[in-house]
Backbone bond lengths (Angstrom), bond angles and torsions (degrees), N, CA, C in turn:
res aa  C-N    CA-C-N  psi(-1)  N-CA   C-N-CA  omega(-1)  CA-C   N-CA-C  phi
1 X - - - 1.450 - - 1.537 110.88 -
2 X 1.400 109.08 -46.69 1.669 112.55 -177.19 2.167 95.52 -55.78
3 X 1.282 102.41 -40.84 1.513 94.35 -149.41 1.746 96.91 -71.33
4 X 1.374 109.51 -21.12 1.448 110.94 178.82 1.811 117.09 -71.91
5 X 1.470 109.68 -34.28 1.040 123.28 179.40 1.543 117.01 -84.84
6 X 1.211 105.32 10.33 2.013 126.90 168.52 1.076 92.84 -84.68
7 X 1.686 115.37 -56.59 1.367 124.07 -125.63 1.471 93.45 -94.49
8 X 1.391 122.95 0.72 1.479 135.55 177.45 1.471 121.01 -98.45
9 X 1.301 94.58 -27.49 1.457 107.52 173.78 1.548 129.65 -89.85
10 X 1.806 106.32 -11.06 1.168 117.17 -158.21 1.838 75.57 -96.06
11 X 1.449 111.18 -44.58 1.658 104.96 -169.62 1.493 118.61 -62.29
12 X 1.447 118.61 -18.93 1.251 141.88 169.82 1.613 110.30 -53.08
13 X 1.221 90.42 -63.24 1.681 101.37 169.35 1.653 123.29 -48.65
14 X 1.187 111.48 -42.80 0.971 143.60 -143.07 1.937 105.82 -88.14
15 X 1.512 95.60 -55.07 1.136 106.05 163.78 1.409 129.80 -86.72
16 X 1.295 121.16 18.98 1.132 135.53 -166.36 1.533 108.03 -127.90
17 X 1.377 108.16 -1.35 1.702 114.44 171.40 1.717 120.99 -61.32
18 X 1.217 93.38 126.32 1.531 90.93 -170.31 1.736 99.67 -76.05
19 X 1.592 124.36 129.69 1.155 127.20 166.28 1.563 117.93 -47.40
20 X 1.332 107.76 172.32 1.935 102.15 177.72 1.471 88.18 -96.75
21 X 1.438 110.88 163.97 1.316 147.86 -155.87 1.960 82.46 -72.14
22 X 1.177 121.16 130.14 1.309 141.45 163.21 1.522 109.59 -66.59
23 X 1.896 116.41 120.38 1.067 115.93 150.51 1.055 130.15 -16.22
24 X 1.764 120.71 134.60 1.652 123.55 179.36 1.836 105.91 -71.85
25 X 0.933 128.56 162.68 1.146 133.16 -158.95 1.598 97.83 -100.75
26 X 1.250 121.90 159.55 1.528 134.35 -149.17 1.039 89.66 -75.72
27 X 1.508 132.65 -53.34 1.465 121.13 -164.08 1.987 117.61 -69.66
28 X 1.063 100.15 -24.71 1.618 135.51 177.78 1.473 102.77 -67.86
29 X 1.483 83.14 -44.26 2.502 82.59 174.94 1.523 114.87 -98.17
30 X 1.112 107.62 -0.18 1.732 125.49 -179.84 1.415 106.90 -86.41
31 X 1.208 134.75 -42.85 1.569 137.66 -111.04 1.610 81.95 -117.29
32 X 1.313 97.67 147.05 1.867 97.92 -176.88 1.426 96.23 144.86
33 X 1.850 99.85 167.61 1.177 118.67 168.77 1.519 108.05 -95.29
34 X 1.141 119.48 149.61 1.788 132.34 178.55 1.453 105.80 -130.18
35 X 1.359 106.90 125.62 1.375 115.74 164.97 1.545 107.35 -71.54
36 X 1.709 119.21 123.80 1.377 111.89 171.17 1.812 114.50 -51.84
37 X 0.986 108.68 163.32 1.677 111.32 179.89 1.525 98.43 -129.40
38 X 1.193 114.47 -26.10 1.537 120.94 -157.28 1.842 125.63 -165.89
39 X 1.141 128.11 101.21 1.401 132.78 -153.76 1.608 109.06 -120.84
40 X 1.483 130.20 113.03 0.961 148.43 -114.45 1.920 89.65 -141.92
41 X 1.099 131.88 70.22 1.420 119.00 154.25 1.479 149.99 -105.85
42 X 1.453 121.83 152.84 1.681 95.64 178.97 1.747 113.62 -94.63
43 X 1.196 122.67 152.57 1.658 113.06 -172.52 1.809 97.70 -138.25
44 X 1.024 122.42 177.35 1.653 125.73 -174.84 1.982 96.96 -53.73
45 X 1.255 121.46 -18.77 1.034 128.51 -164.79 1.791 122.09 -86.11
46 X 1.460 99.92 -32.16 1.223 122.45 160.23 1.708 90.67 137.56
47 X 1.805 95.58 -152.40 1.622 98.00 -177.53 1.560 116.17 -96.37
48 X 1.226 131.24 139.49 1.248 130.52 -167.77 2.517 94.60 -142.69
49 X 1.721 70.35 152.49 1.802 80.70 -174.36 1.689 77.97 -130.95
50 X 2.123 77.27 137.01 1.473 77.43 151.74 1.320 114.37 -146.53
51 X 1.496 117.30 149.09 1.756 107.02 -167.96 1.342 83.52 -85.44
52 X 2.086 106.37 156.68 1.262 135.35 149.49 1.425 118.54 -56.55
53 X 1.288 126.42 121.54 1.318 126.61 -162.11 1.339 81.70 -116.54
54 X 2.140 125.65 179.63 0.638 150.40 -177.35 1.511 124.41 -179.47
55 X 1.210 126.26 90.57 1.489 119.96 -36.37 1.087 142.22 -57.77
56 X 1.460 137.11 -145.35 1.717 97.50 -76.33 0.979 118.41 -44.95
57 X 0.931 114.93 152.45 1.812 121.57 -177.65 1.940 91.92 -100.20
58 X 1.142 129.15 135.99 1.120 152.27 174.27 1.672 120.32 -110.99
59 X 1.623 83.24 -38.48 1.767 88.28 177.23 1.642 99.36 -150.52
60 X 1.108 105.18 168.08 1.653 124.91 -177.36 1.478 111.71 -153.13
61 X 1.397 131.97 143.66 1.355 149.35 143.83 1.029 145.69 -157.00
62 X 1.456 137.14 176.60 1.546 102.35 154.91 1.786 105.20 -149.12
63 X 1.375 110.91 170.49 1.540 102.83 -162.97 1.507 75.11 -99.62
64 X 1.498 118.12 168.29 1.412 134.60 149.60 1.731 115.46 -118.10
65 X 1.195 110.68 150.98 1.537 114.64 -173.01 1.681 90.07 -143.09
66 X 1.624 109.11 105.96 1.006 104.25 168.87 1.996 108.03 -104.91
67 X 1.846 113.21 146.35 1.399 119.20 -178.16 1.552 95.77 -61.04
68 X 1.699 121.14 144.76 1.217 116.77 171.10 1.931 91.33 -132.33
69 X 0.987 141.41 -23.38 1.499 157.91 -158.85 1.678 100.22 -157.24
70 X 1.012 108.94 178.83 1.248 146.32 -179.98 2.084 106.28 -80.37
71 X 1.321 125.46 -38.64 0.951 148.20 -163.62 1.497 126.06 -134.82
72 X 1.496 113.97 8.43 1.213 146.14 169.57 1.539 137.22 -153.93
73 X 1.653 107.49 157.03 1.521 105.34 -167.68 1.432 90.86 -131.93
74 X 1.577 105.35 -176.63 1.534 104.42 160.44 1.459 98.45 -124.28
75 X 1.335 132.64 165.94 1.655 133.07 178.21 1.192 98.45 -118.59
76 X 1.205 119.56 146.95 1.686 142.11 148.60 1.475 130.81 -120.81
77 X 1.169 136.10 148.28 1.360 101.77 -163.18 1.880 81.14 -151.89
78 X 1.320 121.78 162.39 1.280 149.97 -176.40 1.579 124.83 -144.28
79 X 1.110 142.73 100.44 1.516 129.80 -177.96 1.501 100.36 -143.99
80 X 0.729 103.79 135.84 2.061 132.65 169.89 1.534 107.86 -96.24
81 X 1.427 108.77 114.61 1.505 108.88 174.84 1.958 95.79 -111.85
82 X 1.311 97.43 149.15 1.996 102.15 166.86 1.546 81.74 -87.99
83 X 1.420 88.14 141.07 1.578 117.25 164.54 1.939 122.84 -67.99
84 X 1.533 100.24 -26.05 1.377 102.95 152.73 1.780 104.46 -155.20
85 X 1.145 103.24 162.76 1.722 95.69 174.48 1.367 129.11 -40.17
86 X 1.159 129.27 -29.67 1.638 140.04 -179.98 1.304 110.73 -88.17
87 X 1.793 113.52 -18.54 1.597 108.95 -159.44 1.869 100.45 -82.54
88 X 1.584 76.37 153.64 2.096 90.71 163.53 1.198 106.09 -88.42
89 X 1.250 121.40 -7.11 2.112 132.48 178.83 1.230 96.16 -82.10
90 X 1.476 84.75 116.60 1.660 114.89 154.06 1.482 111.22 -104.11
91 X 1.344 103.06 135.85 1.827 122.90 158.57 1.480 96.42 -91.64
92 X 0.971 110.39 138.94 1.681 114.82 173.56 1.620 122.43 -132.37
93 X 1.232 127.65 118.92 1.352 141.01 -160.67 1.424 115.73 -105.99
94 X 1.353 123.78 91.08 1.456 147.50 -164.87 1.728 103.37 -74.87
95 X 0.862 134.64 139.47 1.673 146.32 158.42 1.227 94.52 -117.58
96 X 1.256 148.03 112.27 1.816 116.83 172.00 1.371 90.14 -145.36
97 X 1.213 123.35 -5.38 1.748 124.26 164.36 1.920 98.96 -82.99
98 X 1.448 113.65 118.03 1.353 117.33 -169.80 1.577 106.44 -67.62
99 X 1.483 119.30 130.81 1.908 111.02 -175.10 2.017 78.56 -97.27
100 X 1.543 89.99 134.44 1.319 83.35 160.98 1.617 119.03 -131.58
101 X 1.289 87.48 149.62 1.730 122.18 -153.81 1.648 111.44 -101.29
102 X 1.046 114.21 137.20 1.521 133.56 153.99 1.397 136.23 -104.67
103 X 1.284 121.68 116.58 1.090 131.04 -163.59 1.591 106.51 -96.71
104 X 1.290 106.46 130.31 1.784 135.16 169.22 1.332 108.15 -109.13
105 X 1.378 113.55 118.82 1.658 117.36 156.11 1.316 110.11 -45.50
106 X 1.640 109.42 125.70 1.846 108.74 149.58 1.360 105.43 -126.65
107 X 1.012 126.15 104.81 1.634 115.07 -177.98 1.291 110.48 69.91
108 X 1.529 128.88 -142.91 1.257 140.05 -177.21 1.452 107.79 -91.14
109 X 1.299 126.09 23.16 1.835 130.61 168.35 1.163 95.82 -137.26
110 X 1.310 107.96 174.84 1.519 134.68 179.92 1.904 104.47 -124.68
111 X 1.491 83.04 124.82 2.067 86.62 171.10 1.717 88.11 -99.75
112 X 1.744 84.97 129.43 0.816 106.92 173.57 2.065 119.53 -78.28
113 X 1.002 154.48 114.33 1.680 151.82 -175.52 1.294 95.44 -99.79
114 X 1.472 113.52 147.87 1.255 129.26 131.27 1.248 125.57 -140.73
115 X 1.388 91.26 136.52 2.001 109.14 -169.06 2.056 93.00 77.81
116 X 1.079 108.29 21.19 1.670 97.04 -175.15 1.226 127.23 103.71
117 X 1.806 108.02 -21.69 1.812 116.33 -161.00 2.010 83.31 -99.63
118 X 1.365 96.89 154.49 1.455 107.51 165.16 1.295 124.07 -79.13
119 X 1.543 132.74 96.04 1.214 126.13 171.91 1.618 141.72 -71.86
120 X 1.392 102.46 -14.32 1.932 114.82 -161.33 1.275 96.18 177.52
121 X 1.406 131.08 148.36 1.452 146.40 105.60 1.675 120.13 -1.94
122 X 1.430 125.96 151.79 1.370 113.52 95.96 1.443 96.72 169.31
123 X 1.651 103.21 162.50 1.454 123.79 -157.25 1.357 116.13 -99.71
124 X 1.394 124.90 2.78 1.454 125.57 -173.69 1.498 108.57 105.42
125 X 1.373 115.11 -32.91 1.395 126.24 177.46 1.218 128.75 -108.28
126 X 1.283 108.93 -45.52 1.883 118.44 157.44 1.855 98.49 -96.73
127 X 1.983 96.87 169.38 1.493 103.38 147.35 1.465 98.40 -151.59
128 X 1.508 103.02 167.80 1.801 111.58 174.34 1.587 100.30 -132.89
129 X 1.127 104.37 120.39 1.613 115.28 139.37 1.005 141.77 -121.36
130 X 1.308 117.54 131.38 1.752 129.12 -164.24 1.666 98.52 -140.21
131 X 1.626 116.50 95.11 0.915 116.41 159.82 1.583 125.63 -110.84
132 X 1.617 125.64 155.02 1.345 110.71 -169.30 1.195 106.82 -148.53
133 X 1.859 120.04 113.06 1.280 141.42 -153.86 1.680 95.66 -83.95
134 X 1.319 124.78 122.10 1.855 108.74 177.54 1.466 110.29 -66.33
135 X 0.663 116.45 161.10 1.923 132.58 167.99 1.816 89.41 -63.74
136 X 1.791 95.45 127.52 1.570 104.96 167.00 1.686 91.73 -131.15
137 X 1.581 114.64 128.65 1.347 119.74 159.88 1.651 95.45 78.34
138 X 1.486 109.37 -136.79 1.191 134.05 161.95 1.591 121.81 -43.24
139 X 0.980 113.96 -41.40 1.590 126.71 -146.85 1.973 88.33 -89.67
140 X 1.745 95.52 137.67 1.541 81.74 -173.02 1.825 93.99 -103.65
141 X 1.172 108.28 170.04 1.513 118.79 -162.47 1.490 111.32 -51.19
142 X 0.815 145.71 128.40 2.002 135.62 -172.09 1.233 100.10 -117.50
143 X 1.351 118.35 112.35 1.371 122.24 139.25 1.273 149.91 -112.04
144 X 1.550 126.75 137.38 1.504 124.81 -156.71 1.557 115.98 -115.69
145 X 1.011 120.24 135.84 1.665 118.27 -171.79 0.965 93.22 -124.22
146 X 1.594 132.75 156.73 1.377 153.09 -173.62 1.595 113.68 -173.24
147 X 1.086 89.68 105.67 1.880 96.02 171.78 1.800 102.02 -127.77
148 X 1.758 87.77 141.66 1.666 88.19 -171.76 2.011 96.05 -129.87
149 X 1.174 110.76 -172.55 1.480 115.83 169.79 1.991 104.30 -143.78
150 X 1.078 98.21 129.44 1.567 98.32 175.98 1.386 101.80 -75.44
């Protein structure tokens, strides 16, 4: 009887273990401001990347990832390019309509989809976006890349 009434107390214990604190949720490890690192556009000229320097700074931005779900964010994005290395002219490239995104585990990042298609990376600490609009009519195909680091 004693050894049963151990063996009741030990399960008592036992089941009474508090679990460890549950992973933050994807959108929760997504969500943040990112310093751009690198800004990726197409112009009548074709496609050109250019890294964020510091100094000179040539270009500046930053993406935003705000939590909207548990498994989603929305993006915004802002970047200032100089029009040539010497210039005080900025072209400036607005996102300010939020694209919103769903996040899928792949490993230790999340691909980010929208509407289903894969747009960017990112791990809580970096992100990538590389999206690419096709050529309709006139208009030749535009694509924009943006990777930042919080």
């Amino acid at each position: 009887m004693k050894y049963l009434l151990c063996l009741f107390i030990a399960l008592t214990f036992v089941a009474c273990k508090k679990n460890e604190e549950a992973a933050p949720d994807a959108g929760a490890t997504v969500a943040g401001t990112y310093q751009m690192t690198l800004i990726g556009i197409t112009d009548a000229t074709g496609y050109k990347e250019i890294t964020v320097t510091t100094p000179p700074t040539t270009a500046t931005g930053v993406i935003t990832a705000v939590r909207t779900d548990a498994n989603s964010v929305n993006l915004t994005a802002r970047a200032a390019v100089a029009t040539s290395p010497t210039s005080t002219t900025y072209a400036v490239y607005e996102f300010n309509n939020p694209i919103p995104v769903t996040l899928q585990q792949n490993g230790s990042s999340y691909d980010m989809l929208y509407s289903g298609t894969k747009i960017g990376t990112a791990d809580g600490t970096t992100i990538g976006i590389d999206i690419t609009q096709p050529a309709s009519g006139t208009t030749i195909a535009n694509r924009t890349v943006l990777k930042g680091k919080k």
